[in-house]
C-alpha positions in Angstrom: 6.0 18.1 2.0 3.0 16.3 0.8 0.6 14.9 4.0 -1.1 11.4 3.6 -4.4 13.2 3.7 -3.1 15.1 0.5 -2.2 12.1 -1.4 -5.6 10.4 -0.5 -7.9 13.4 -1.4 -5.5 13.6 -4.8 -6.2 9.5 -5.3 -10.0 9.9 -4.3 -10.6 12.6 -7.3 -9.6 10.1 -9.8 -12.4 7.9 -8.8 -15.9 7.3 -8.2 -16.4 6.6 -4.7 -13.2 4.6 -4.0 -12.2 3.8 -0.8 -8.3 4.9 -0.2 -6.1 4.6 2.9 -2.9 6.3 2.6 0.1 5.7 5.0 3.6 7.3 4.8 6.5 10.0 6.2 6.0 12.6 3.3 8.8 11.0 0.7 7.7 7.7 1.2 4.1 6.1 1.0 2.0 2.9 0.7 -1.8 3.4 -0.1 -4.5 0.9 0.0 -7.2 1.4 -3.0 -10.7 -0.1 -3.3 -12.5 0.8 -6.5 -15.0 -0.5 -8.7 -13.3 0.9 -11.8 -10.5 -1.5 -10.9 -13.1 -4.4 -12.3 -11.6 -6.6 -15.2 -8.1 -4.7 -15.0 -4.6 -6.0 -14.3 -2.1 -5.0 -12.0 -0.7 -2.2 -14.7 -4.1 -0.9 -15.5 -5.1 -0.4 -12.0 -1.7 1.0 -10.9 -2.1 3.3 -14.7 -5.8 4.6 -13.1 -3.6 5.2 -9.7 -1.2 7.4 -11.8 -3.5 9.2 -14.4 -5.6 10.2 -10.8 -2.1 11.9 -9.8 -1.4 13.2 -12.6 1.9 15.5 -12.3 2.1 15.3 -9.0 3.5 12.0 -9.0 6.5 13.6 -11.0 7.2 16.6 -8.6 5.3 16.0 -5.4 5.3 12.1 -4.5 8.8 10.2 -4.5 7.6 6.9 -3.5 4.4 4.9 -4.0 3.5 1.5 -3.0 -0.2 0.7 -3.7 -2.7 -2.5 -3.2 -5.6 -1.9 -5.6 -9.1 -4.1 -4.9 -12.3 -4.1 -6.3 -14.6 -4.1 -3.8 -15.4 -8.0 -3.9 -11.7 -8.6 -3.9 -12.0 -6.3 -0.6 -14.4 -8.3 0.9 -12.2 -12.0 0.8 
């Protein structure tokens, strides 16, 4: 069963010093995701960087993902 603390550390290697909270029972989970490479992207293209940063895992491992991406000035409103 994957832990919070996996999914974040999996999120986190996707990125350059993004800030990631990750909440959730193991089949369900709702992360919180503060990056500059967010900047000038919409919803799908943030939520794509999310998914590229998972890679296969969000196939086999992770069931359920709710996710609020920020840019850090966003983050700061």
């Amino acid at each position: 069963m994957v832990t919070p603390e996996q999914l974040k550390t999996w999120i986190e290697s996707g990125f350059d010093n993004a800030n990631v909270s990750v909440e959730g029972d193991g089949h369900h989970f709702e992360a919180v995701i503060i990056a500059q490479e967010f900047e000038g992207k919409s919803r799908i293209g943030r939520h794509q960087l999310v998914y590229a940063a998972l890679g296969d895992k969000m196939k086999a491992q992770v069931h359920a993902l709710s996710m609020k991406t920020l840019t850090p000035v966003e983050s700061e409103a």
